[in-house]
Structures are given as structure tokens and as C-alpha cells.
N, C-alpha and C positions, 0 to 999 in steps of 0.2 A: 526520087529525092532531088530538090534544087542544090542547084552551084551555090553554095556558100562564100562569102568573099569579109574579109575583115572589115569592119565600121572604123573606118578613118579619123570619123568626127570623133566619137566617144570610143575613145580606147581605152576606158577603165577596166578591161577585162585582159588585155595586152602587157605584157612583160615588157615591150620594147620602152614605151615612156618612160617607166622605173628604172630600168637597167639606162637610160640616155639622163635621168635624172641625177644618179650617180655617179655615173662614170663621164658624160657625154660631153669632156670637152681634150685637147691635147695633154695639157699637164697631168689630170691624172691617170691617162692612160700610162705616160711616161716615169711618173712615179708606183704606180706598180706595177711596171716591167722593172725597175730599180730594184724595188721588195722583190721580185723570182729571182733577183740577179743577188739576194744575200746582202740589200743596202736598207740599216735600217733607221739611221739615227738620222736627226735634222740636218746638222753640220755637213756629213756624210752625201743627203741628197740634195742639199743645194750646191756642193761642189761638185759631183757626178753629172748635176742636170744644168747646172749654168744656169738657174733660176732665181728670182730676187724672192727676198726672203717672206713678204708681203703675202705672195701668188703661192710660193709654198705652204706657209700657214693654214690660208685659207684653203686649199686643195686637204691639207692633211686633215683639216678639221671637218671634212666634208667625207671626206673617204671614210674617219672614223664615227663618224654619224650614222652611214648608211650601213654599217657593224662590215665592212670591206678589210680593213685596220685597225689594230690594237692598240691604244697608246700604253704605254708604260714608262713608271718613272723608275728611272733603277736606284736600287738599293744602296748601290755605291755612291753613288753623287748625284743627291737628289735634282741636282739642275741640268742632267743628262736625260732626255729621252728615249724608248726605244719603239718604234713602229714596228709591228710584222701581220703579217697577213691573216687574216682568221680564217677557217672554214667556207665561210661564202665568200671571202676573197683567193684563195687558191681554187675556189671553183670555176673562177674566172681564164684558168689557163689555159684549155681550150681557145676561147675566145682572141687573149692575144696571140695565141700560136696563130689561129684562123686570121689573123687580121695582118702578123707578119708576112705570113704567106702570100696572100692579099698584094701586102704592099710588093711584095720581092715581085711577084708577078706582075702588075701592074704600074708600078711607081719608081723603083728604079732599074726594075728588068733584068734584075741580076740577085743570084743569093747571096744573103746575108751572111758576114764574118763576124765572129763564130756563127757557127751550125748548131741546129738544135740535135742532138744524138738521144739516141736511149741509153742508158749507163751500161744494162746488161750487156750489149754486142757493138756498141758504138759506133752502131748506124745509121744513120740521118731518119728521123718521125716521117711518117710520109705524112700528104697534106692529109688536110682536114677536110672532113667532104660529111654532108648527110647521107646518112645510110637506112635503108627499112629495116624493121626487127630484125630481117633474116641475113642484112648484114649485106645485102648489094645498096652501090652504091647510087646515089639520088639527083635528078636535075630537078630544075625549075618545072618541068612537065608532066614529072611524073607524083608531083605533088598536087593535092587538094587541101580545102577547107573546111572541119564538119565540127560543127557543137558538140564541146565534151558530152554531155548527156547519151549522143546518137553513137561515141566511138566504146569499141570493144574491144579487149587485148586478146590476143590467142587464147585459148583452153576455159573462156567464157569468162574472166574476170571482167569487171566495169575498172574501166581505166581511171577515173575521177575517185573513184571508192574504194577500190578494192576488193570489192564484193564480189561472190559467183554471180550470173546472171544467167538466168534461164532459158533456153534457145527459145526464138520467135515462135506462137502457136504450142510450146509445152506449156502443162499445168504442175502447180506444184502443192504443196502438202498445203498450202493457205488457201488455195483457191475452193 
């Protein structure tokens, strides 16, 4: 089998463009870490983020495009907003957890106040790291690249499909 390596040029097949497309500039990283932090209304994140209200807008109208945030108008006065996070934007937690960590490590060298805890024992998250199935933990070297097609999950499923697949050289009821 050849070393496979990602196409640079055309990364139509790449999650990173998409997810850089979305999210990929400061302010709405910053407004949703706001939304995890429980901030949901206009008013609310332009004073929290010290941001004009222009660059807000256009961030919120962008994050609720890419279905990241929810807009709603409340029932109480229809001239109040309220933003919260949907589904594929709380999926994103990881992500800022991994990216805080990130920074704490490299940026200002020091953890962050407050601490992220778990509720249950209230004890600091450890970092975020890739891990293989079996749950050790992953470098840059012990990673590869292979077309979904060639990869296989444990116990013969096609990872792409979901399908059983039948081990190399067995024959099955079709053949």
C-alpha cells in the first residue's frame, strides 16, 4: 500500500475548509465561547465581548447560516433576540476546549481562570489529545492517511457505510 497524504490543492473532500469557513476568524470563536459561558442575547454579547455592533451582526448572521446558532425571537418582546447553540454548534466543544488548552500551553503559559471541571467530582478535564479506538493516546507519528474506501473498523464493519465487510479472500452467499 502507498503513503497516502492529503491534496492541498483540492480539499473538497476535507472538513477543515468547511469548519475554517464557519468558524475561521477571532470573533466567532469568541462569541461562541460566550454561548458555553450561558450569553445569549445581542445586547448581552456586545457588552461581554467589547465588540461594535456591525462585526457582531455580521458574525451572528454567519454562525446562524452555517446552523452553529439558533436565532430566536422571544415571545415577550418581539424586539429581543435570543441565540443558543444548536446541535452541531455544541459539537464544537471539544474543539474550543482543545484550542484553549492550546492557547494556555503556548500563548500565555499559564492556566486559565476559571478552570474547566467536570460537575460530577470537580476536577479539572484533562487535555484533549487523539486517541485510537482502543483509547491510547496519539502523536503526529503514529498517524497515517488512507481512503475511506481501504479503512475498516474492528469486528469487519466498513467505516464509510456501516456495512459488515467480508474478510480479504472469503467468499460470500453472492459470489
Amino acid at each position: 500500500m502507498t503513503m497516502l497524504r492529503e491534496q492541498l490543492v483540492d480539499a473538497g473532500e476535507c472538513g477543515l475548509p468547511a469548519a475554517l469557513e464557519a468558524m475561521g476568524e477571532r470573533w466567532s470563536f469568541m462569541i461562541l465561547r460566550a454561548a458555553f459561558n450561558g450569553i445569549h442575547h445581542f445586547e448581552e454579547l456586545q457588552t461581554e465581548l467589547g465588540i461594535a455592533r456591525n462585526i457582531l451582526s455580521n458574525r451572528l448572521h454567519r454562525l446562524v447560516t452555517h446552523g452553529i446558532l439558533e436565532r430566536t425571537v422571544m415571545c415577550c418582546d418581539r424586539r429581543k433576540v435570543m441565540y443558543c447553540l444548536t446541535e452541531k454548534g455544541q459539537d464544537l466543544l471539544p474543539t474550543m476546549v482543545a484550542l484553549r488548552q492550546w492557547g494556555e500551553k503556548w500563548g500565555s503559559g499559564a492556566p486559565s481562570t476559571p478552570v474547566l471541571v467536570d460537575a460530577a467530582d470537580l476536577q479539572p478535564v484533562r487535555t484533549v489529545v487523539l486517541q485510537a479506538h482502543d483509547g491510547r493516546t496519539l502523536g503526529k507519528h503514529d498517524l497515517m492517511w488512507m481512503h475511506a474506501d481501504e479503512v475498516r473498523a474492528l469486528g469487519g464493519r466498513d467505516v464509510a457505510t456501516g456495512h459488515g465487510v467480508a474478510p480479504a479472500g472469503s467468499t460470500t452467499a453472492a459470489d
